[in-house]
N, C-alpha and C positions, 0 to 999 in steps of 0.2 A: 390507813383504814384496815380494818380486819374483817381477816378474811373468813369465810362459814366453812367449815367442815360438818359436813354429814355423816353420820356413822350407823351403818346399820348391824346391828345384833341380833341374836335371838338368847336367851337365859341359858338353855341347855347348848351351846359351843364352849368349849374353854379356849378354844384361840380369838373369841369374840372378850371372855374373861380375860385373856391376856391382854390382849391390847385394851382395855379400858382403866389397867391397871397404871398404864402406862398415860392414859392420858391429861391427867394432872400435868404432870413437866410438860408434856409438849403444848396445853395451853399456855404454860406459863413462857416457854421458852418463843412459844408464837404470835402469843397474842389473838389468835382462834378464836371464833363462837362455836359451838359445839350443837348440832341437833341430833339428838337419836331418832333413829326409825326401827322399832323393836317389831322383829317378822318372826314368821314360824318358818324356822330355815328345814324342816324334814317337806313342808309343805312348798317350800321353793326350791329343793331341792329332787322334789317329783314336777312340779310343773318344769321347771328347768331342763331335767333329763340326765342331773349330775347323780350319779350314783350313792356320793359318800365314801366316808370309809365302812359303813356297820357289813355291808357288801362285799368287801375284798380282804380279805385275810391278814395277807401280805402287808397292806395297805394301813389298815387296825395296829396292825403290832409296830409297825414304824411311828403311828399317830402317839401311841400310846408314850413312847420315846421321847418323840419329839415334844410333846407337851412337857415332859419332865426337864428337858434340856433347856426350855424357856424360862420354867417356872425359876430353875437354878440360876437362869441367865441373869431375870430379873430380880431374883429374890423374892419370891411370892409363894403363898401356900397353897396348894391343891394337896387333892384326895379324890382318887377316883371316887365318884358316885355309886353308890350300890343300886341307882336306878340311871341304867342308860340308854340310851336314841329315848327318852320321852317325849311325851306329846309337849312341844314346844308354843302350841296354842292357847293353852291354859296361861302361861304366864305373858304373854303378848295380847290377851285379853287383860290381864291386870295391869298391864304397863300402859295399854289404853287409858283405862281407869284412873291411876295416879298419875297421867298427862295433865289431865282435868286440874288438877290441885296444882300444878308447877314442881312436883317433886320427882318427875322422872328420871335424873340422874343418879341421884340420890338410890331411889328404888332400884336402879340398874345396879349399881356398885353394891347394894344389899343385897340383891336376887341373887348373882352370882356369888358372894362369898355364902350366902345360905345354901344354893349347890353344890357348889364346885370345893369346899372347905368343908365347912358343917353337914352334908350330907343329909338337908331338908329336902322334903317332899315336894317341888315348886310345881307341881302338879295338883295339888289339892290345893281347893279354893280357902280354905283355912287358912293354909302355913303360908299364903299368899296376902288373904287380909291381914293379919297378924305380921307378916312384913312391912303389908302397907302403914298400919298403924304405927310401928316402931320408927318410920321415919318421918310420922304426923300427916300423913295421909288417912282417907278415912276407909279402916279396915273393913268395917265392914260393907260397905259399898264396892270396893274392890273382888270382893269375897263372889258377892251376887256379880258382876259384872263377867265373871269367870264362866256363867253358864247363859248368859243373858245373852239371846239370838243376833239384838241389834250390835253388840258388840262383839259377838266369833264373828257376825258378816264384816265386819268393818276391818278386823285381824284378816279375811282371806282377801278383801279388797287391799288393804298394804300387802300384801305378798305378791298381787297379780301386778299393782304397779312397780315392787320394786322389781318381777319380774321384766316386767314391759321397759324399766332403765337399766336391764343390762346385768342383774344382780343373779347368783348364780350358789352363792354362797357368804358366811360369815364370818370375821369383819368384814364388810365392804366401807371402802369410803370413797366420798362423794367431795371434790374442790371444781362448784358449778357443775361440769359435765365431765369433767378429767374422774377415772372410776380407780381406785388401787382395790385390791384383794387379800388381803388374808394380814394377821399380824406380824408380819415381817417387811410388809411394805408401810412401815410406820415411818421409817429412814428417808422414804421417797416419798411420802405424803411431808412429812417435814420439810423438806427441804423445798417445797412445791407451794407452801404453805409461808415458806419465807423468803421466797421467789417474787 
């Protein structure tokens, strides 16, 4: 029987972009369901009380490394963003929206190569509709849903819960109640996964 992996993200992590880069083979190699829970990780990252890195210096300049070392590990293209810590709200209100359709992975894997690559604005409700559309979602519904009340509340209710399960930062994943943290615990979600 296969097992559910949970993964939560938010648009603007790129170690949230790393590991989803990766998760094609470890479906394949797992046999996995896969649920995203797309949060506003600046906004779980102050209820939580974790700092970040945009806060510590030190801290920044090793991130900024580290992501490079991944990218190279796995093979994958990033580009620092010339818009950084954004309001990760905006597009966790869209990824609401293109839930609705069945197209949320899809739109995950588009979001982040539209940031983290292409250097789009995933901040504005345009270059959001107009992603949704491009994976047959409906853009412009998306678009509205970016500033639409019932939908921010709904984005801070998924943060207060993934708060309340323990969640601190992005990637988190989720096998039932067993929590891993960041993308490098891809190796120990794997192997827990085919346990």
């Amino acid at each position: 029987m296969s097992k559910t992996l949970e993964v939560y993200v938010s648009l603007g992590s790129p170690f949230a972009y790393l590991a989803t880069t990766q998760l094609p083979g470890l479906i394949e190699r797992t046999k996995c369901n896969i649920v995203y829970q797309v949060i506003d990780m600046y906004k779980v990252f102050e209820l939580s009380g974790n700092p970040g890195s945009k806060d510590v210096p030190a801290k920044r300049k090793y991130i900024v490394k580290d992501i490079f070392d991944w990218c190279k590990y796995y093979n994958v293209p990033f580009n620092i963003p010339s818009r950084l810590f954004i309001n990760n709200g905006a597009a966790a209100a869209a990824a609401i929206a293109v839930e609705k359709s069945g197209k949320l992975p899809e739109f995950i894997v588009r979001g982040f190569r539209a940031y983290m690559v292409e250097d789009l604005d995933i901040q504005d409700p345009q270059v959001l509709g107009k992603l949704a559309a491009e994976i047959g979602a409906d853009g412009e519904a998306v678009a509205a849903a970016v500033t639409d009340p019932a939908v921010l509340q709904e984005v801070e209710n998924r943060n207060q819960a993934a708060i309340e399960r323990g969640v601190f930062g992005v990637p988190t994943f989720f096998i039932g109640d067993d929590m891993y943290w960041g993308n490098d615990r891809l190796i120990l979600v794997e192997k827990a996964l085919l346990s």
